[in-house]
C-alpha positions as CSV (number, residue, x, y, z in Angstrom):
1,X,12.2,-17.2,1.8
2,X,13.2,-17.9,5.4
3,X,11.7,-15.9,7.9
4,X,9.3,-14.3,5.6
5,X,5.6,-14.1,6.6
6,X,2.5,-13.9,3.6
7,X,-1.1,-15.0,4.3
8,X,-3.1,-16.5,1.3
9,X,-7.2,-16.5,0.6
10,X,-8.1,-19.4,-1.1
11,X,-10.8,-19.4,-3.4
12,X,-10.5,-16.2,-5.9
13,X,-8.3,-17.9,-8.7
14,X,-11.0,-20.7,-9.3
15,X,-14.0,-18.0,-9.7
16,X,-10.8,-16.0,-12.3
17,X,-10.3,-18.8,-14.0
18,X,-14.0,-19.6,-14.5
19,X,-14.4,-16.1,-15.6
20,X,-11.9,-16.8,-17.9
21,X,-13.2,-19.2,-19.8
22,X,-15.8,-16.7,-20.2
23,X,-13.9,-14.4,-22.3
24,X,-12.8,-12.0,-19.1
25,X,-9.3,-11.4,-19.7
26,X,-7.0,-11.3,-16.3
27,X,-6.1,-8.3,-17.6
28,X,-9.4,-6.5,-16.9
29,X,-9.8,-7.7,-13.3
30,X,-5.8,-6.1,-12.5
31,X,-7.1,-2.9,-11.7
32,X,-9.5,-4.5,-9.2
33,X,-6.8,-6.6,-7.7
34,X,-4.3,-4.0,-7.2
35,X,-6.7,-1.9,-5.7
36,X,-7.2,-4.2,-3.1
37,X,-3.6,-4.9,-2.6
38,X,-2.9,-1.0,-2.0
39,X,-5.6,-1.1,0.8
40,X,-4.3,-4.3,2.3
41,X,-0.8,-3.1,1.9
42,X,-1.1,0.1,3.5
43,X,-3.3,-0.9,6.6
44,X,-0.9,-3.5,7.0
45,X,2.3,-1.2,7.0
46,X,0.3,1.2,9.7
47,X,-0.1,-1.6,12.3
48,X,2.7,-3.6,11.8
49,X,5.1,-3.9,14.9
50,X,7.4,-0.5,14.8
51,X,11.0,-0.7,16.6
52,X,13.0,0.7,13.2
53,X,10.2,0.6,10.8
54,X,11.9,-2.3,8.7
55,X,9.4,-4.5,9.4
56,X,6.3,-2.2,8.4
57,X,8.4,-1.1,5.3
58,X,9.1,-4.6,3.9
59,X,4.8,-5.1,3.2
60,X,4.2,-5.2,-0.4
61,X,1.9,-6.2,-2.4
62,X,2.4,-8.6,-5.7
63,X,1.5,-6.4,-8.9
64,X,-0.4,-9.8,-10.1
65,X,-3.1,-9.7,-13.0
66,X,-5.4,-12.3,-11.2
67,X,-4.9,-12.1,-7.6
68,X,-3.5,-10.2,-4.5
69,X,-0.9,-11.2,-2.4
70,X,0.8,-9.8,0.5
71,X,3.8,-10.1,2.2
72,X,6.3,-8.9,4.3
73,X,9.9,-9.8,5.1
74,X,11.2,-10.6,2.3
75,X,14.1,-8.5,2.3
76,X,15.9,-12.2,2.9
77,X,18.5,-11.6,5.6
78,X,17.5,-8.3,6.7
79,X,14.5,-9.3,8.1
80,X,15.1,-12.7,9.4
81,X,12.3,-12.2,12.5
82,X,8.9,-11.1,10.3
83,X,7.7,-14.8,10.6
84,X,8.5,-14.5,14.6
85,X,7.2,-11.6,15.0
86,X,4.2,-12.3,13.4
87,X,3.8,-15.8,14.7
88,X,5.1,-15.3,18.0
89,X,7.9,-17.6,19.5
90,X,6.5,-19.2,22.7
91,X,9.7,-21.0,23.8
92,X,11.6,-17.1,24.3
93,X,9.2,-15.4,25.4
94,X,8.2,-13.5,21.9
95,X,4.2,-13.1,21.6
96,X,2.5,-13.7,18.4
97,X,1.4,-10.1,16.7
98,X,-0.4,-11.5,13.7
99,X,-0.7,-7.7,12.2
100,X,-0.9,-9.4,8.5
101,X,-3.6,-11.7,9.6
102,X,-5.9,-8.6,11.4
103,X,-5.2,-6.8,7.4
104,X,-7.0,-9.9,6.5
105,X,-9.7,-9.7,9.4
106,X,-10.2,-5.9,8.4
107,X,-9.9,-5.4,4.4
108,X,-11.2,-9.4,3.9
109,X,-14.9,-8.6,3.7
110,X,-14.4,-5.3,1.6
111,X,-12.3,-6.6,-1.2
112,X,-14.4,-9.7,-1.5
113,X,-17.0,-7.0,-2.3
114,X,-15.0,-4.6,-4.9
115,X,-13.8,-7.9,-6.6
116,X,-17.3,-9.1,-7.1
117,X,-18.4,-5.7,-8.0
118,X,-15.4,-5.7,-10.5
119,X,-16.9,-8.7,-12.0
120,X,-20.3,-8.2,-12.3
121,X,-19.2,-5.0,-14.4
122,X,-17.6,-7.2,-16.4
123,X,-20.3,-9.6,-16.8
124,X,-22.5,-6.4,-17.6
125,X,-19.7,-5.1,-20.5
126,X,-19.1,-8.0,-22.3
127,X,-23.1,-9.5,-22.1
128,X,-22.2,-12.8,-20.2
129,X,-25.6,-12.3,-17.8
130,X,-27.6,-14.4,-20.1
């Protein structure tokens, strides 16, 4: 969607869909996931450039069974300027204020953790640790 903004983590879909083939459903990790989104989601909403509050209102996360992702803007044509505000638009004067990439910076390390927590559990349950 124009003028939307979303930041992406590679990585986390190839270690679910090795789990996978495992026997881990997606469906047990979606807890895990969404718990992480809710973190990212609010942090991002708190330090998100405020003039109406449109901007910080629009974060959400996806409710997805195998991975988290979070964007903002896409309220379509109300929110044409997320991507310019987060990006910045040298040529009028309009600095960069990459708040979705400091939720990254900040939650990153901790729901690398609680999803590899999640999945050792799951390891542990269903008796895949050899």
């Amino acid at each position: 969607m124009a003028g939307a903004t979303s930041v992406r983590v590679d990585g986390i879909n190839t270690v679910v869909r090795q789990m996978q083939r495992l026997g881990v459903e997606a469906e047990d990790l979606k807890g895990a996931f969404q718990r992480v989104g809710a973190k990212a989601e609010g942090h991002a909403q708190s330090i998100a450039p405020k003039r109406s509050g449109a901007l910080a209102a629009s974060v959400r996360q996806s409710k997805r069974k195998n991975s988290v992702y979070l964007y903002a803007g896409y309220n379509s044509n109300r929110l044409p300027y997320a991507a310019v505000i987060h990006f910045g638009w040298p040529s009028r004067n309009i600095e960069a204020q990459p708040f979705m990439y400091r939720t990254v910076q900040v939650w990153g390390p901790w729901a690398v953790g609680e999803i590899e927590r999640e999945m050792n559990t799951l390891i542990r349950k269903l008796d895949l640790d050899g």
